[in-house]
C-alpha positions in Angstrom: 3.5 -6.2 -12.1 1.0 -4.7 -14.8 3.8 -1.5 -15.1 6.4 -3.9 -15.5 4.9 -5.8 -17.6 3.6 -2.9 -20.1 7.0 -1.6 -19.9 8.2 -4.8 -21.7 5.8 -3.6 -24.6 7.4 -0.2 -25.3 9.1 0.6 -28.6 11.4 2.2 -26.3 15.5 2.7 -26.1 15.6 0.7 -23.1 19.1 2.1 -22.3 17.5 5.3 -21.5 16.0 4.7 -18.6 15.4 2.0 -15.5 13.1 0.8 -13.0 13.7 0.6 -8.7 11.1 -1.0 -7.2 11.2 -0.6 -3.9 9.3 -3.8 -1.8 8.7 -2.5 1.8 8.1 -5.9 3.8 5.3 -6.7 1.7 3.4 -9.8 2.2 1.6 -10.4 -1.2 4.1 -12.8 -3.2 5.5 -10.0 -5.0 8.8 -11.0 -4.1 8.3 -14.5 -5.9 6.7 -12.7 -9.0 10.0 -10.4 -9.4 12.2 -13.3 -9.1 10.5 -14.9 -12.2 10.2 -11.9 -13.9 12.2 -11.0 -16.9 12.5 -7.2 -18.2 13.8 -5.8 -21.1 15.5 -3.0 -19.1 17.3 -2.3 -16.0 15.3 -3.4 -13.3 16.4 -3.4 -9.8 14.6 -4.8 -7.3 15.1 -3.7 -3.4 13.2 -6.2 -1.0 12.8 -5.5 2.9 12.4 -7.5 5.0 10.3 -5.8 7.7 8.3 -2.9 6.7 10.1 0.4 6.9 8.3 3.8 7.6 7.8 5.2 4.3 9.3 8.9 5.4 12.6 6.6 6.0 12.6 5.6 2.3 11.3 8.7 0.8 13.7 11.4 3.3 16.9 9.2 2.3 16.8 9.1 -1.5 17.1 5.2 -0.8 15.3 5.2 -4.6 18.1 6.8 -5.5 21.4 5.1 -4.1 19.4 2.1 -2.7 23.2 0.2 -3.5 25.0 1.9 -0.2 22.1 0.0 2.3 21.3 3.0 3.9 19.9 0.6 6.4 21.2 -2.7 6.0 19.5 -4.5 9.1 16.6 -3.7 7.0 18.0 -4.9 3.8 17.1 -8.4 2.8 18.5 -8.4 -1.0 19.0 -6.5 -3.6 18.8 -8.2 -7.4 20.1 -6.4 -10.8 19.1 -7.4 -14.2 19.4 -5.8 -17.3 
C-alpha cells in the first residue's frame, strides 16, 4: 500500500503509465484496503481467490493481459479505476 500510496504523491503525467497488482489468495486484508483505495492513475487490481503458483502468473504474462482470465476458476474479480 506504501507504493501506491507514494505514487499518489508524484508530479507525474499519470496517463503515462499504470499499476497491476496482482493479489495471489492473500490473506492479509489487502483486498479490503484496495477496495477503499483511491489512485490518481490507472490502477487495476487482480484478486485470487486461492493462491496460484507464482511460475503460473509469471510464465503466462497474466501481468500483462490479466483481462482474458487466463484462468478464470482462479479469478475472483477484477476492478479498474482510473
Amino acid at each position: 500500500m506504501y507504493t501506491l500510496l507514494s505514487l499518489n504523491l508524484q508530479f507525474a503525467d499519470f496517463e503515462q503509465y499504470e499499476v497491476i497488482v496482482l493479489d495471489n489468495g492473500s490473506t492479509d486484508g489487502l483486498a479490503e484496503k484496495l477496495a477503499g483505495f483511491t489512485a490518481h492513475y490507472s490502477l487495476q487490481v487482480v484478486l485470487y481467490r486461492r493462491r496460484v503458483p507464482l511460475s503460473r502468473l509469471f510464465n503466462t504474462d497474466t501481468g500483462y493481459d490479466f483481462a482474458g482470465a487466463l484462468y478464470e476458476e482462479d479469478l475472483l474479480r477484477v476492478r479498474t479505476s482510473v
